[in-house]
Legacy VTK file of the C-alpha trace (Angstrom):
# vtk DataFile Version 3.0
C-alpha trace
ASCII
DATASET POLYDATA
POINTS 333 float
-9.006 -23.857 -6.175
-7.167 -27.022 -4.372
-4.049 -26.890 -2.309
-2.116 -27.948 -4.992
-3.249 -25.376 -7.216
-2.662 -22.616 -4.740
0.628 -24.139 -3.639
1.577 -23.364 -7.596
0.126 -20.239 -7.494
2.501 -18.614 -3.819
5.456 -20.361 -6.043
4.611 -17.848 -8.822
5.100 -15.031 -6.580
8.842 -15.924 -6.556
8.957 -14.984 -10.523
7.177 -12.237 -9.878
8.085 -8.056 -10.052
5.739 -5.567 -9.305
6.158 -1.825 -9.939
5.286 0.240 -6.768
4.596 4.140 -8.006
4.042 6.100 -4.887
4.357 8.384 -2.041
7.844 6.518 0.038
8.731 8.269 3.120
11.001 7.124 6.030
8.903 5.924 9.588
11.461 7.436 12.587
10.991 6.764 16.403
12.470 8.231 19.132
12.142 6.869 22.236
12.805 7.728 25.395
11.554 8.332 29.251
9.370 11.341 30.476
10.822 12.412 34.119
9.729 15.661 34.427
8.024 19.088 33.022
9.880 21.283 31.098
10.418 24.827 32.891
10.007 26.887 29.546
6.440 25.590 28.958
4.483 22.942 30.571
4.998 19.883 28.130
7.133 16.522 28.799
10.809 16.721 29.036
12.216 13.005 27.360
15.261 11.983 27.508
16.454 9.924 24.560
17.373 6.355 24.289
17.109 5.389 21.291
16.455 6.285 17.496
15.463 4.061 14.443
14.532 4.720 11.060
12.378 2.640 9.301
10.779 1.866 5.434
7.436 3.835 5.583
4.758 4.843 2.921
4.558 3.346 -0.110
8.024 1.137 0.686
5.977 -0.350 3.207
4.312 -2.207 -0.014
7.538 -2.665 -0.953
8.559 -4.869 2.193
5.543 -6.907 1.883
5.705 -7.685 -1.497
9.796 -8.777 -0.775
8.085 -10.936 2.035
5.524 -12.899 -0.528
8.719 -13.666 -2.333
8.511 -11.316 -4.950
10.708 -8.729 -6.181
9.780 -4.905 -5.275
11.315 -2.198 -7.404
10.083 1.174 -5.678
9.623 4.129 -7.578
9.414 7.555 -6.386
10.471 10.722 -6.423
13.440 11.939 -3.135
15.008 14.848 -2.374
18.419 15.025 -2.916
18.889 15.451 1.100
20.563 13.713 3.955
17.401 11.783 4.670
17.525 10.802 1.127
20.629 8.737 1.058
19.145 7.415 4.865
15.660 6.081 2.568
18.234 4.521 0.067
20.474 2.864 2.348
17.299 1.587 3.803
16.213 -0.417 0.849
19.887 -1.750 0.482
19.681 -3.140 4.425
16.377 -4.716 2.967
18.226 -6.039 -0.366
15.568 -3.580 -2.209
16.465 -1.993 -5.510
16.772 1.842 -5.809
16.417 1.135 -9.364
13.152 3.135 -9.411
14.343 5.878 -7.202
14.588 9.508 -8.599
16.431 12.021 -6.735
15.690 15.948 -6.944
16.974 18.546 -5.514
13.176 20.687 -5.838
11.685 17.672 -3.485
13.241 16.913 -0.014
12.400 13.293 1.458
9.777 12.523 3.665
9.873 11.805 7.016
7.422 11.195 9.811
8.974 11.058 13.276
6.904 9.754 16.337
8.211 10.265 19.734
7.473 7.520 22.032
7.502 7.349 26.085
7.187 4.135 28.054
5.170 2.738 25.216
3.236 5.884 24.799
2.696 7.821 21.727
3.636 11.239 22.569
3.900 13.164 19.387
4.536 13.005 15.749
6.233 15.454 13.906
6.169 15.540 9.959
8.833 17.049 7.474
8.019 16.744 4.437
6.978 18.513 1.167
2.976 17.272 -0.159
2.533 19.431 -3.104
2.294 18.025 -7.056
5.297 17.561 -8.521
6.281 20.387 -11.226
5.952 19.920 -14.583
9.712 19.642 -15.658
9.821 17.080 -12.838
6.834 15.356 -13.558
8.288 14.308 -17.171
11.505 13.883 -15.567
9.460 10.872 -13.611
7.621 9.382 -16.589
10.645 8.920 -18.201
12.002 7.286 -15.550
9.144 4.654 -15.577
9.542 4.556 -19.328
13.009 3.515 -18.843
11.894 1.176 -15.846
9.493 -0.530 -18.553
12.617 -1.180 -20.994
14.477 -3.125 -18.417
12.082 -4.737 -16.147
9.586 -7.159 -17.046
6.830 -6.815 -14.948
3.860 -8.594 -13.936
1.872 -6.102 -11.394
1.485 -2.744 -10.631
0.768 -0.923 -7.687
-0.268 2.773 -7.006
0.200 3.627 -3.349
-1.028 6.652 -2.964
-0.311 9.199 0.396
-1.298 12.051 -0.958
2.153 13.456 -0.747
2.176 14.368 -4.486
4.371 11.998 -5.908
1.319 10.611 -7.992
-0.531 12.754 -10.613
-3.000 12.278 -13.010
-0.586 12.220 -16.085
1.848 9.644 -14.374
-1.647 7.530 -13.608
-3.025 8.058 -17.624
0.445 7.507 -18.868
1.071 3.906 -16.500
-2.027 2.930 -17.016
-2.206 3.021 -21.096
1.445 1.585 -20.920
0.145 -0.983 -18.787
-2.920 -2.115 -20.997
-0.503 -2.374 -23.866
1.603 -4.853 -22.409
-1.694 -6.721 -20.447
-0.270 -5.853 -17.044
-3.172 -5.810 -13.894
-2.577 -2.358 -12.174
-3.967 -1.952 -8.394
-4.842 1.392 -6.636
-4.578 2.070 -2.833
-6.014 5.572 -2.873
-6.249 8.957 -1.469
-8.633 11.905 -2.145
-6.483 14.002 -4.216
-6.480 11.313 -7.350
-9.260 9.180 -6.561
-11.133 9.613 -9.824
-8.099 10.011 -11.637
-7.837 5.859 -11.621
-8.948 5.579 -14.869
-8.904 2.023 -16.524
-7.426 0.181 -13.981
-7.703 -3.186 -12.897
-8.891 -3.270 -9.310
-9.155 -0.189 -7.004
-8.877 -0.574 -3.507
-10.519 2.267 -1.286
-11.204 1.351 2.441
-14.847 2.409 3.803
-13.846 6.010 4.786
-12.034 6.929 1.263
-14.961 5.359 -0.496
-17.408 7.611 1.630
-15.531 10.540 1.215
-14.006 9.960 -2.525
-17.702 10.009 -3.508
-19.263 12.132 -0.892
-21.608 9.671 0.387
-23.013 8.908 3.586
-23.255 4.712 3.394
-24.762 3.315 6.429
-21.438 0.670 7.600
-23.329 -2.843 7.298
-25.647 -1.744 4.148
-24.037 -3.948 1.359
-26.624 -3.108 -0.752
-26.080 0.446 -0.740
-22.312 -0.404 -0.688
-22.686 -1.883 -3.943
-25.098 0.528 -5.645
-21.913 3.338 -4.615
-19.092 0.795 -6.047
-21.433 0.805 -9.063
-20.804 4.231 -9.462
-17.543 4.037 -8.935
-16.779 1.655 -10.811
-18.615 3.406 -13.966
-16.885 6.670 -13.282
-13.073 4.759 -13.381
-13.970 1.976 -15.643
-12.296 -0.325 -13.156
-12.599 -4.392 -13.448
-12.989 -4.830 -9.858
-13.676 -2.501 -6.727
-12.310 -3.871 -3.891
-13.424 -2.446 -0.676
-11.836 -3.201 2.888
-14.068 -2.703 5.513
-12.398 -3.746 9.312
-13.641 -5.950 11.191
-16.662 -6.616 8.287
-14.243 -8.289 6.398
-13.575 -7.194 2.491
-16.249 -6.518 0.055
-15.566 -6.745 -3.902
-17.454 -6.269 -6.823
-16.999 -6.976 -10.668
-19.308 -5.982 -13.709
-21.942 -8.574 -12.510
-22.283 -8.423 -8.652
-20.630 -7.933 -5.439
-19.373 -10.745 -2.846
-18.361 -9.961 0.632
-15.576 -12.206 2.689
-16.040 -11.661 6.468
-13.353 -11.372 8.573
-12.080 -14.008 10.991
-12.159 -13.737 14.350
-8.699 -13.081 15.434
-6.712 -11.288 18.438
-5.991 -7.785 17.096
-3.294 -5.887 18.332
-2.298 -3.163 15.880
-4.558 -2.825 12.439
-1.344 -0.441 11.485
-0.261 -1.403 7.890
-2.762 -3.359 7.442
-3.955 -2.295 3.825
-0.631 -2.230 2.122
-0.710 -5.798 3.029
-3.808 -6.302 1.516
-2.508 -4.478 -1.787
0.301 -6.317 -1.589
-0.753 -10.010 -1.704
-3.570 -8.473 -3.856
-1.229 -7.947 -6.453
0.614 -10.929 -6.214
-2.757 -13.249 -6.964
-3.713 -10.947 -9.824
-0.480 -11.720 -11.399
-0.870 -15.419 -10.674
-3.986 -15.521 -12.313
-5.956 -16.154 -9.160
-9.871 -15.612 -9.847
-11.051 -12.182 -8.310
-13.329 -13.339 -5.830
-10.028 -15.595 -4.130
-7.840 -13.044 -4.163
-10.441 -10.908 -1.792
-10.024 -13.774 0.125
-6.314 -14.151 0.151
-5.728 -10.466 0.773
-8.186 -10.312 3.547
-6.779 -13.125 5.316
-3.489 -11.791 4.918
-4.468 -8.016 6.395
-6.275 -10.193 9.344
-2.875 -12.140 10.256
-0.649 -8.522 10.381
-3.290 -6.986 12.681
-2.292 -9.813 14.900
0.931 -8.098 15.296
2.074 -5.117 16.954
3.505 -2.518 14.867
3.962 -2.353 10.721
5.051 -6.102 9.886
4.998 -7.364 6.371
3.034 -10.892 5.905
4.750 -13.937 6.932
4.094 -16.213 3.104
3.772 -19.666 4.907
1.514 -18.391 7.656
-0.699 -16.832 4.826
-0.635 -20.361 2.757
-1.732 -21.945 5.929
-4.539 -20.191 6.847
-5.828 -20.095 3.139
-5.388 -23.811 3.172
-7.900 -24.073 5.783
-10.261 -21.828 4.031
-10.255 -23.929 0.687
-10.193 -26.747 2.614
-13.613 -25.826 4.781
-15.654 -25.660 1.690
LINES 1 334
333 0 1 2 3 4 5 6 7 8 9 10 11 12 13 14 15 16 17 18 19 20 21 22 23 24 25 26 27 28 29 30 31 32 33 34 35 36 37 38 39 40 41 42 43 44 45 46 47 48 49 50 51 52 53 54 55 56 57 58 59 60 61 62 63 64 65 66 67 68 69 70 71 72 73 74 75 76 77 78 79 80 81 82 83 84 85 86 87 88 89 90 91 92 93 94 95 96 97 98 99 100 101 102 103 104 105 106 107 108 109 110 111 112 113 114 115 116 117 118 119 120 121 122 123 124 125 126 127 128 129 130 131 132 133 134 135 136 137 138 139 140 141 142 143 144 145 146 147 148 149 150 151 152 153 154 155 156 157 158 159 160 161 162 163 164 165 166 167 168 169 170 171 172 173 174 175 176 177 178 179 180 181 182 183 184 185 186 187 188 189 190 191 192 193 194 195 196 197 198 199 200 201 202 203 204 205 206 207 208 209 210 211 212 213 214 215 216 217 218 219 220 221 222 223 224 225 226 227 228 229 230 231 232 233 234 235 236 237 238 239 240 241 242 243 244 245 246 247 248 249 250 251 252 253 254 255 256 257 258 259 260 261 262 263 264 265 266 267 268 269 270 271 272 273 274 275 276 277 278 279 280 281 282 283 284 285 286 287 288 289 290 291 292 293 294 295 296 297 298 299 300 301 302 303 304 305 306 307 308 309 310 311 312 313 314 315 316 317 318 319 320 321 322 323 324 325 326 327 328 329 330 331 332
């Protein structure tokens, strides 16, 4: 690919809209100072000075595929709670439709709260509610995607999956066919629960650990051989085009029906690997739509995860960074 062609292909992202079907959640922190023990039990006393709530989960996909250019629409099921209208109000401060939100009042709204002393990680607390959905409300939700499909035309979709049971295997069948119909590329980032429920889709995107333990095997962390003999199962069992494994700092390993390539990582100052694979999903998706050739769009998306580990905290990827960097790659060969 030359510069020109990938310059065309980042402007694509700008026409693009990608379906995210996942687990959203809001990210608070609390932080504060730790002056003294408390006299009820010997843990930390902190005193408060500030609270923010953030995009978290699956809406974390969401904010990097808004930073790529293109258009998120989240989809997920909310409770009908106080943190609810917090998660939707949210996505308005980030100009993000709730288009694809569905609001119950059997669900409550997740939230993960980390408390957080003079740059310390104290303690997180979770509230939030990680069983299936119900029946009744899983139709409720596939209708609500059906309805998504009538008025949105889009060109990628993502499963972001937390485990938090906003993702079944009927939603994934029923996407997935709909998908296929209308030649859409669908991407998985997994979690146990579902992970060979991914039937048919068009890349899946494990990391080293879900790939060890989705399949129960012990794979020796270097052996790309026996890396690729597993994705061959994998791949078999979900009838996947491509299995696309991220793998640290040993870069990002994919395969396709014919063989397996593996993009190391650059050498780069990390500071925070947090967020890291929704990033790679994210610009992932983005390439597939633009038609990028697999084996580029391994490259892409690892260069992309490699640039937000270079930053403290969950950041999206910055788009002309990312186009820079890749620049460099093309042009070294």
């Amino acid at each position: 690919m030359t510069k020109e062609q990938l310059e065309k292909a980042f402007e694509t992202f700008n026409n693009t809209s990608v379906l995210i079907i996942g687990d959203v959640m809001i990210d608070a922190y609390l932080w504060g100072s730790v002056d003294r023990i408390s006299p009820e039990a010997p843990v930390p006393i902190i005193a408060v000075k500030k609270r923010e709530n953030r995009l978290g989960g699956a809406a974390n996909v969401g904010l990097n595929i808004r930073a790529l250019g293109a258009k998120p629409v989240m989809c997920a099921v909310i409770g009908n709670d106080e943190k609810g209208d917090i998660f939707k109000l949210l996505l308005q401060n980030r100009q993000m439709t709730e288009d694809g939100i569905l609001v119950s009042d059997s669900r409550k709204t997740t939230v993960k709260t980390r408390i957080i002393s003079n740059d310390q990680h104290l303690l997180r607390v979770d509230d939030e509610v990680s069983e299936s959905l119900s029946s009744e409300l899983e139709l409720q939700f596939i209708s609500h995607i059906d309805k998504l499909f009538d008025k949105i035309d889009f060109q990628a979709i993502i499963f972001e999956d937390y485990d938090k049971g906003n993702i079944t295997p009927a939603i994934i069948e029923h996407v997935v066919a709909k998908a296929k119909q209308r030649n859409i590329p669908t991407l998985v980032d997994p979690k146990k629960r579902n992970f060979n429920a991914y039937k048919g889709v068009t890349l899946f995107k494990p990391n080293f650990k879900e790939i060890c333990e989705g399949l129960n095997k012990d794979i020796p962390k270097g052996d790309f051989d026996a890396l690729a003999e597993a994705t061959a199962i994998l791949q078999a069992n979900l009838n996947a085009e491509y299995i696309m494994v991220t793998l640290s700092e040993l870069g990002v390993f994919i395969t396709n029906t014919t063989g397996y390539y593996r993009i190391p990582a650059h050498i780069r100052d990390i500071a925070d690997v947090s967020g890291a694979g929704d990033t790679v999903i994210s610009v992932a998706a983005c390439c597939l739509a633009a038609g990028v050739e697999p084996k580029l769009v391994a490259a892409i998306s690892n260069t992309a995860g490699g640039l937000v580990c270079e930053k403290v905290g969950v950041v999206p990827v910055e788009k002309e960074r990312l186009f820079e960097e890749v620049v460099k790659i093309i042009e070294k060969k």
